[in-house]
N, C-alpha and C positions, 0 to 999 in steps of 0.2 A: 504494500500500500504506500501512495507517496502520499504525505503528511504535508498538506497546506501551508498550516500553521503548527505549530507547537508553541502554546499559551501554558502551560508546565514549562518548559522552558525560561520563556520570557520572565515570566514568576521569579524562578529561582533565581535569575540573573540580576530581578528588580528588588527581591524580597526583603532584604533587611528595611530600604528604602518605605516601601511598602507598607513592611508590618506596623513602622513607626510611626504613619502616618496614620492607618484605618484606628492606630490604637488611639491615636490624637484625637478622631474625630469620633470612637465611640467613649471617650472619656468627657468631650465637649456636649452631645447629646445632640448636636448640631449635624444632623444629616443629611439638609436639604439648606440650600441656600448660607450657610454656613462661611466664616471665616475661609477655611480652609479653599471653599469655591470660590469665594472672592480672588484670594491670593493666586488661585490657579486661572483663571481670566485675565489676570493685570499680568501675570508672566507672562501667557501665552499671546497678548496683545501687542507684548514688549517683545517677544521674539519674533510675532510675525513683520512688525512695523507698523500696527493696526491700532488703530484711536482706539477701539475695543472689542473684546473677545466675549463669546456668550457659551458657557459651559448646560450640555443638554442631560439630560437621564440616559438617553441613547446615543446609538449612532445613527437609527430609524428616525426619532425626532429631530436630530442635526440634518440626516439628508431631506427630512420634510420639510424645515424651520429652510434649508438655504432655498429649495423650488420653492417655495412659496415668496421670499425676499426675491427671486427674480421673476415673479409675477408669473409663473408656468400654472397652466387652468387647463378649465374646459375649452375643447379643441384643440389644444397643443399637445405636441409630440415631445418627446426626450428621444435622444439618439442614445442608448447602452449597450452592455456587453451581456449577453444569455450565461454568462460566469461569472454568475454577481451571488451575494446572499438576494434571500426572497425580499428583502430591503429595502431592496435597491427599484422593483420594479413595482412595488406596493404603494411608496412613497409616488411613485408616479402615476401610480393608479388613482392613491388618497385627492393629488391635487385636480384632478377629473382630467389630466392628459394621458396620452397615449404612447406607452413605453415603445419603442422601433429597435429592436435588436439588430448591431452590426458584428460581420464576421469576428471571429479571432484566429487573434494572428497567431500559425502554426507553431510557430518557434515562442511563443511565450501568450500567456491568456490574456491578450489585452486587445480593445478593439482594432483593428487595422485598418488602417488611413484608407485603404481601396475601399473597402465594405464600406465605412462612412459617407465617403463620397457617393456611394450609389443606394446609399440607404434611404437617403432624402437627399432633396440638392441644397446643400451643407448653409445651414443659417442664412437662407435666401427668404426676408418677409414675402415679396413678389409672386413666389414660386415652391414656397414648402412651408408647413406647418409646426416645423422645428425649431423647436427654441435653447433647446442645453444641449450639448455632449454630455454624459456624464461617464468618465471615462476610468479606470483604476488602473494603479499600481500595483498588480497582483503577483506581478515576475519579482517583486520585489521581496515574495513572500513564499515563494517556492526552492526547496532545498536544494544546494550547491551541487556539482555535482564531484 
């Protein structure tokens, strides 16, 4: 079996980090909305370059909360990749658009620029109903070889 991901992994690598914190925040009682979230949006604001960060429950809510900030609705299309979690094409569903599955690219699972192109004619208002790519880094997550 080849192994996507390994989040056991990641864990052990991130854990002491980790256990310090979750111990932090169940000592604080603050589970939601909390210090801890704060400080993790002004970081990550600060490392994107972004006036500001908005930390979600998900990554289902993060991919809804950004289609929705770019205005993707009823009638609209998403251009993705059919080697997504159910996520990815739910959120597209939630927002009343229409998910458009582009090839993947053989050599790593990510959409391919030919497939896109002919999947819809690429973020043309004129001439196609598409309004995002929504595209992953998933080769980034597949084991070495």
């Amino acid at each position: 079996m080849i192994t996507m991901l390994d989040l056991a992994e990641q864990y052990r690598t991130l854990q002491p980090e980790i256990d310090r914190v979750m111990q932090e925040v169940a000592a604080s009682g603050h589970y939601i909305m909390g210090p801890q979230v704060a400080a993790f949006e002004q970081e990550l604001a600060a490392f994107l370059g972004a006036p500001r960060a908005l930390g979600c429950a998900s990554g289902t809510d993060a991919l809804f909360l950004s289609l929705q900030s770019l205005g993707v609705g009823p009638g609209d299309e998403v251009i993705t990749s059919p080697f997504s979690f159910i996520a990815t094409s739910g959120t597209i569903s939630q927002c009343g658009a229409r998910p458009v599955f582009a090839d993947v690219d053989p050599l790593r699972p990510a959409c391919s620029c030919p497939s896109i192109s002919s999947a819809a004619p690429l973020l043309c208002p004129s001439c196609s109903r598409s309004r995002v790519v929504m595209a992953w880094p998933w080769w980034r997550t597949l084991p070495r070889p």
